[in-house]
C-alpha positions as CSV (number, residue, x, y, z in Angstrom):
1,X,-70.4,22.1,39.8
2,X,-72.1,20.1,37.0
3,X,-74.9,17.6,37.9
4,X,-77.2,15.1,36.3
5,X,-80.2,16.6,37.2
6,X,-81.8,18.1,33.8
7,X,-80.9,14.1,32.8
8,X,-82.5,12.9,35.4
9,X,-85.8,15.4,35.7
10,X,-86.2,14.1,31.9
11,X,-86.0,10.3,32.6
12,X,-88.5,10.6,35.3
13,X,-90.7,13.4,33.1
14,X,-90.4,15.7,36.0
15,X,-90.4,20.0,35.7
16,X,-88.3,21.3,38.2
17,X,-91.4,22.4,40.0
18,X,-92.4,19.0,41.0
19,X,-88.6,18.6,41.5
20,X,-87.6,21.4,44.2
21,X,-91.3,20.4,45.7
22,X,-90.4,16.6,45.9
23,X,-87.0,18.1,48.2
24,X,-88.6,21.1,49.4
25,X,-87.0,23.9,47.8
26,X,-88.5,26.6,45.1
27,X,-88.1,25.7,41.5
28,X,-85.4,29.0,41.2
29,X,-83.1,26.7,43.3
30,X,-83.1,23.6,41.1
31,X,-82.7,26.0,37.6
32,X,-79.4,27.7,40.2
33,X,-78.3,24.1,40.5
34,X,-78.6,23.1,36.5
35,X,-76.8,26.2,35.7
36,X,-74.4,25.8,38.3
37,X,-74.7,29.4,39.6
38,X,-75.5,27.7,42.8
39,X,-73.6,24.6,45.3
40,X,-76.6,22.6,46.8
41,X,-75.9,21.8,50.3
42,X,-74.9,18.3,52.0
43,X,-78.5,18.2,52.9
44,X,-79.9,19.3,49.7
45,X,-77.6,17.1,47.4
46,X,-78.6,13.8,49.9
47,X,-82.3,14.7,49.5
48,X,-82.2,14.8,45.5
49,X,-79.9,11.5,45.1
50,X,-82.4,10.0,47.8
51,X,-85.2,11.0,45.6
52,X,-83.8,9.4,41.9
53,X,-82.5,6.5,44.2
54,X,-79.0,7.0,43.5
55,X,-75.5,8.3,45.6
56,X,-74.7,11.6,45.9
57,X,-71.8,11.1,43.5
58,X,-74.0,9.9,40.6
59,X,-75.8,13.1,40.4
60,X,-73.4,15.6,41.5
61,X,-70.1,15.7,39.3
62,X,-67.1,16.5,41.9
63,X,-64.3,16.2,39.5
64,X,-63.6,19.8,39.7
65,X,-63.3,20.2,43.1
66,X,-60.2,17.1,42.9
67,X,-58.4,19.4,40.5
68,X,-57.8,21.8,43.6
């Protein structure tokens, strides 16, 4: 699944240590996320968006799961 997080981390000047501690996972989860090797969870998808302000849908690109 592609996401707008390395976009994101860059506006706000963030490493994705300061990320995955801002939504309380490790900094190997949100480089699994940016590589897509890994699906964040309902959970962990609401807690990012909640953190850049946004929807879930503006960071996490579910085109791909439509095609289906």
């Amino acid at each position: 699944m592609k996401t707008r997080i390395p976009e994101l981390r860059k506006q706000h000047k963030l490493s994705q240590e300061e990320l995955g501690l801002a939504v309380g996972v490790t900094r190997q989860t949100i480089t699994s996320l940016e590589v897509g090797k890994y699906t964040a969870s309902l959970v962990l998808a609401y807690k990012i968006a909640k953190y850049f302000g946004l929807t879930i849908e503006e960071v996490f690109d579910f085109s791909e799961l439509e095609e289906m």
